[in-house]
PyMOL commands that place a pseudoatom at each C-alpha (Angstrom):
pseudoatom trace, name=CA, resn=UNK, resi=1, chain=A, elem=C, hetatm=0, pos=[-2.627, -0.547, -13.066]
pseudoatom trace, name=CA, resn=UNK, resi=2, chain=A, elem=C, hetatm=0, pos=[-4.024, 1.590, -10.011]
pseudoatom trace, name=CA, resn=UNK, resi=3, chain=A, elem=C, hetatm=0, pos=[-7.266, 0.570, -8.771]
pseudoatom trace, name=CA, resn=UNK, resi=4, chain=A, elem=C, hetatm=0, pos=[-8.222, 2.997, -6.094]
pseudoatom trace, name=CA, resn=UNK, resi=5, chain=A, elem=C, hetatm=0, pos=[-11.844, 2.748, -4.314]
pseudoatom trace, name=CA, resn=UNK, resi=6, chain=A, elem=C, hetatm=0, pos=[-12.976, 6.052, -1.995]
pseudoatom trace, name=CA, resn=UNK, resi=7, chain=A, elem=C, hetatm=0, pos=[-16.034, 5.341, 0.372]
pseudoatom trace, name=CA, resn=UNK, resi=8, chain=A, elem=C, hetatm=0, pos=[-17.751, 8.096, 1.777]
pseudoatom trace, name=CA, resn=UNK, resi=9, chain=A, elem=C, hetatm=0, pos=[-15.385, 10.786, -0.094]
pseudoatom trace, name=CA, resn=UNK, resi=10, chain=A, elem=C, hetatm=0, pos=[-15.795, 14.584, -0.311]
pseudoatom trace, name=CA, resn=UNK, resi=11, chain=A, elem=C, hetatm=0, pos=[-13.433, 17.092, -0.446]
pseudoatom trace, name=CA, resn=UNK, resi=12, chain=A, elem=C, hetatm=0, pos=[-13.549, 21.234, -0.708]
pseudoatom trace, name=CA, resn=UNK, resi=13, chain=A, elem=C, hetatm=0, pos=[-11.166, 22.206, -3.521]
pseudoatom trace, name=CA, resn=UNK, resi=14, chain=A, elem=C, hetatm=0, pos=[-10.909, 26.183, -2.493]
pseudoatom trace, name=CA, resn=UNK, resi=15, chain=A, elem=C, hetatm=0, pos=[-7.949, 28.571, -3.840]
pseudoatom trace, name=CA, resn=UNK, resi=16, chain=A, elem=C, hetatm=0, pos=[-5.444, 25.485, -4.106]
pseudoatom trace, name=CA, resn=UNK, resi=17, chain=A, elem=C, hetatm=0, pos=[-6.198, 24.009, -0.683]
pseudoatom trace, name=CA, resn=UNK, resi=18, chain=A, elem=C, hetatm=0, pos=[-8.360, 20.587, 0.056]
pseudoatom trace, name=CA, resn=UNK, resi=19, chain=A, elem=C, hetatm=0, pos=[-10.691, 20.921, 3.193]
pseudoatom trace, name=CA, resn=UNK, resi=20, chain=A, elem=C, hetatm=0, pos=[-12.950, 17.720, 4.536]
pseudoatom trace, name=CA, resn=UNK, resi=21, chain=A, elem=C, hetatm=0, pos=[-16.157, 18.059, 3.717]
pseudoatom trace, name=CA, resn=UNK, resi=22, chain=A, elem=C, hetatm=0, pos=[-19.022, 16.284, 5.986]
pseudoatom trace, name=CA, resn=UNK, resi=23, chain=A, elem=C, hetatm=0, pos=[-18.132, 13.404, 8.875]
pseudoatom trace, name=CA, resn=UNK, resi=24, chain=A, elem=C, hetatm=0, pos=[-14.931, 11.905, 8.921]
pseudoatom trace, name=CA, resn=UNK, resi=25, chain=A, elem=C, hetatm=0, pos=[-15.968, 8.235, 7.810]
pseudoatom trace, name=CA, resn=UNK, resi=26, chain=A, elem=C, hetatm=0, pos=[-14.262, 8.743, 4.941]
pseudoatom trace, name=CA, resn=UNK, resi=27, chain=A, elem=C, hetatm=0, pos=[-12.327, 5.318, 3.331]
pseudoatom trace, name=CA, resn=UNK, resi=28, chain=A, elem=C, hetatm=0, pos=[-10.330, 4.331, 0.500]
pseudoatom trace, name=CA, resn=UNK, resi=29, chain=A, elem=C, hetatm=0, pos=[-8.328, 1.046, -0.794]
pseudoatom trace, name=CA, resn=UNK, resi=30, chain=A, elem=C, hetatm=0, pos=[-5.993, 0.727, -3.495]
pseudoatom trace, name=CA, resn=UNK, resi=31, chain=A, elem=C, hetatm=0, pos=[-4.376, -1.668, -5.188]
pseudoatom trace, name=CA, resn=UNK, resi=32, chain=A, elem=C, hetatm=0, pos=[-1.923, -2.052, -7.622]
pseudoatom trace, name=CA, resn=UNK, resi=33, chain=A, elem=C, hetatm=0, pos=[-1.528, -4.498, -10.178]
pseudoatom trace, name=CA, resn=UNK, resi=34, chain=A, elem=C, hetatm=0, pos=[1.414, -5.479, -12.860]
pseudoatom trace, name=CA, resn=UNK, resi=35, chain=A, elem=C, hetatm=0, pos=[3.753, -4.929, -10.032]
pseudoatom trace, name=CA, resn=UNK, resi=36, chain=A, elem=C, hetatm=0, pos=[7.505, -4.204, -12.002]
pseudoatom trace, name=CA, resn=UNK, resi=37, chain=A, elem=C, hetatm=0, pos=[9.654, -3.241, -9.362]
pseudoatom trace, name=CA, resn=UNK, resi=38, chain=A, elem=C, hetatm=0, pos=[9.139, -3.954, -5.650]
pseudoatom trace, name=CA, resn=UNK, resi=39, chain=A, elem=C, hetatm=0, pos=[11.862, -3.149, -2.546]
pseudoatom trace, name=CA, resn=UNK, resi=40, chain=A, elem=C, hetatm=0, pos=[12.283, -3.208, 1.106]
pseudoatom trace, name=CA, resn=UNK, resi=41, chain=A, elem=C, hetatm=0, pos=[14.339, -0.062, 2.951]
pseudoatom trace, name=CA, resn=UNK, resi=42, chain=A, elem=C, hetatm=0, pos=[14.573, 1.522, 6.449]
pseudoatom trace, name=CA, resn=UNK, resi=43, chain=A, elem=C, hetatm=0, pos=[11.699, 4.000, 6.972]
pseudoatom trace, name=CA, resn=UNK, resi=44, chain=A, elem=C, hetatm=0, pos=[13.226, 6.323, 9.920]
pseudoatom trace, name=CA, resn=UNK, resi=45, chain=A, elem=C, hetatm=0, pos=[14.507, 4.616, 13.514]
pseudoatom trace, name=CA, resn=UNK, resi=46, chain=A, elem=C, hetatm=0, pos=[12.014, 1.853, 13.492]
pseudoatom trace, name=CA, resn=UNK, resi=47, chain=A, elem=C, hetatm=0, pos=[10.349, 0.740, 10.371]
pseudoatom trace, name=CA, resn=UNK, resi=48, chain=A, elem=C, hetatm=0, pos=[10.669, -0.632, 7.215]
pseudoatom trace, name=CA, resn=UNK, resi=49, chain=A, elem=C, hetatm=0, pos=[9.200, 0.854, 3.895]
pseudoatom trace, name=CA, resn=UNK, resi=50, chain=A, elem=C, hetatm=0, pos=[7.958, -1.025, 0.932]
pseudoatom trace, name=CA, resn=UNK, resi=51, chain=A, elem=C, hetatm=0, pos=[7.529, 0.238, -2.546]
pseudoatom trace, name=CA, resn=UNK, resi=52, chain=A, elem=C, hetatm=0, pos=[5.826, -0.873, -5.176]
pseudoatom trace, name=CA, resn=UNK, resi=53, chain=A, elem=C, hetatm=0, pos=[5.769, 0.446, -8.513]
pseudoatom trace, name=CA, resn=UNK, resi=54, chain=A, elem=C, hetatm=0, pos=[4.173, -0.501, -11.907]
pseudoatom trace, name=CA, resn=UNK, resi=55, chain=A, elem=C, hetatm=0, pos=[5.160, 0.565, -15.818]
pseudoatom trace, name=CA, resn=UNK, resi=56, chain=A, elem=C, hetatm=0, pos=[3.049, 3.565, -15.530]
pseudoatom trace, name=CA, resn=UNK, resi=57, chain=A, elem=C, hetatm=0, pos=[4.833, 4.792, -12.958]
pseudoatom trace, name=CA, resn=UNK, resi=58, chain=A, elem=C, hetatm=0, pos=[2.062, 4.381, -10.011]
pseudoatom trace, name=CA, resn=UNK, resi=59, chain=A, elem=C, hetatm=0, pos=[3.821, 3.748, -6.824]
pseudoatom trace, name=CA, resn=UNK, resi=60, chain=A, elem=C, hetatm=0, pos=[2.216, 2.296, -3.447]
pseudoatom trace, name=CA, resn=UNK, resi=61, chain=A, elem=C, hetatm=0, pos=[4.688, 2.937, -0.290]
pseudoatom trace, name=CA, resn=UNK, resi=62, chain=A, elem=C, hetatm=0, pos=[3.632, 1.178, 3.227]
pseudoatom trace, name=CA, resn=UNK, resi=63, chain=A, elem=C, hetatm=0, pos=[5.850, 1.383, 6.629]
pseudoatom trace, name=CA, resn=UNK, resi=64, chain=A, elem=C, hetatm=0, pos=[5.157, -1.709, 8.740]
pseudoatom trace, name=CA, resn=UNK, resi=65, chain=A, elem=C, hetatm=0, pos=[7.067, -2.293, 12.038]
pseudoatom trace, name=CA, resn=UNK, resi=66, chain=A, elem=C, hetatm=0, pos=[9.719, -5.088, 12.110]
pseudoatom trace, name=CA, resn=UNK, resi=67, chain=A, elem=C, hetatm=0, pos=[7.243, -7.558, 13.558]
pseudoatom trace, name=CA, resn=UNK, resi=68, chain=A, elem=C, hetatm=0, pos=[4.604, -7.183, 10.853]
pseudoatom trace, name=CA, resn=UNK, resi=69, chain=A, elem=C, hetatm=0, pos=[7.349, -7.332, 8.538]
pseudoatom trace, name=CA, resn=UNK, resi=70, chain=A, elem=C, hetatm=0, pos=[8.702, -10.679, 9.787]
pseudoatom trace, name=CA, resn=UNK, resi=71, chain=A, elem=C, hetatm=0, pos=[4.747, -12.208, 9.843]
pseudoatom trace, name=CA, resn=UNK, resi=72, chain=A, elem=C, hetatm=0, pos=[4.797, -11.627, 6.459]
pseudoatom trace, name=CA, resn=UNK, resi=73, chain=A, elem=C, hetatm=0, pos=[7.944, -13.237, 5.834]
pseudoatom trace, name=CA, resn=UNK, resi=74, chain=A, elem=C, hetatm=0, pos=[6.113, -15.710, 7.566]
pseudoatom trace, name=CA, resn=UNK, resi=75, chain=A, elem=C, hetatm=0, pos=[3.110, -15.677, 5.533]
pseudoatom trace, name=CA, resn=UNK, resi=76, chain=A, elem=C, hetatm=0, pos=[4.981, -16.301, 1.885]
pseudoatom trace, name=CA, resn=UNK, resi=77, chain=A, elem=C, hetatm=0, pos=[7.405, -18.646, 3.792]
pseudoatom trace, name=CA, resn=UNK, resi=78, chain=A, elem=C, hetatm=0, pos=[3.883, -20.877, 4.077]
pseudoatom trace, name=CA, resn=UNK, resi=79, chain=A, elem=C, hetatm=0, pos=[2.379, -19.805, 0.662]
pseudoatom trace, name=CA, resn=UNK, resi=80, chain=A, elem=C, hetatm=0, pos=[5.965, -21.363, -0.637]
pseudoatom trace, name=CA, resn=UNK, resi=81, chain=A, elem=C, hetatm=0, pos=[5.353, -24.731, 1.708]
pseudoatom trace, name=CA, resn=UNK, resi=82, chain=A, elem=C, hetatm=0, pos=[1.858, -25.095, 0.514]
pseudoatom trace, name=CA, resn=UNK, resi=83, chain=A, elem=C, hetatm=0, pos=[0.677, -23.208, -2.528]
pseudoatom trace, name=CA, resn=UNK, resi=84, chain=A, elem=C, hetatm=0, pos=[1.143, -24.568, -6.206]
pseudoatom trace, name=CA, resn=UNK, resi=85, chain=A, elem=C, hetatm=0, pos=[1.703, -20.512, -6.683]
pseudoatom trace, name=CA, resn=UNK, resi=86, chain=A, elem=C, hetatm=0, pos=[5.655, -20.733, -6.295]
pseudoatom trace, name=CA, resn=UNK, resi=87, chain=A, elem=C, hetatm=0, pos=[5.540, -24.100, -8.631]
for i in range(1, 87): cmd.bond("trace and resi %d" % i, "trace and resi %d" % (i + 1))
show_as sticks, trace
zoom trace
């Protein structure tokens, strides 16, 4: 399942082509749940992609640099340690 929350969002839908509309404040989150496939691959000369995809077919892609990459490592190296999660 996609959640996906837009803050301050408006768009011009003219002739095909989306303009911004009003300041640029403009936000959004998503998240996606049921997560059925997940991997890690090189994203160009110096980051790393992951990509997430459910059953539906709703994919989330995000390129971190190698060092945000490794403090995550980091972070479910701990979770592992500590939280009854990986029990």
């Amino acid at each position: 399942m996609l959640a996906l929350t837009l803050e301050e969002f408006m768009v011009e839908l003219n002739d095909g082509s989306i303009k911004n509309v009003g300041p640029k404040n403009k936000a959004a989150t998503a998240k996606l749940f049921d997560v059925e496939s997940a991997e890690a691959r090189e994203f160009g000369d110096k980051r790393i992609k992951l990509v997430f995809e459910d059953e539906d077919d709703n994919e989330i892609q995000i390129s971190l640099f190698p060092e945000d990459v490794r403090s995550l490592v980091d972070d479910i190296e701990s979770l592992e340690e500590d939280s009854s999660v990986f029990e």
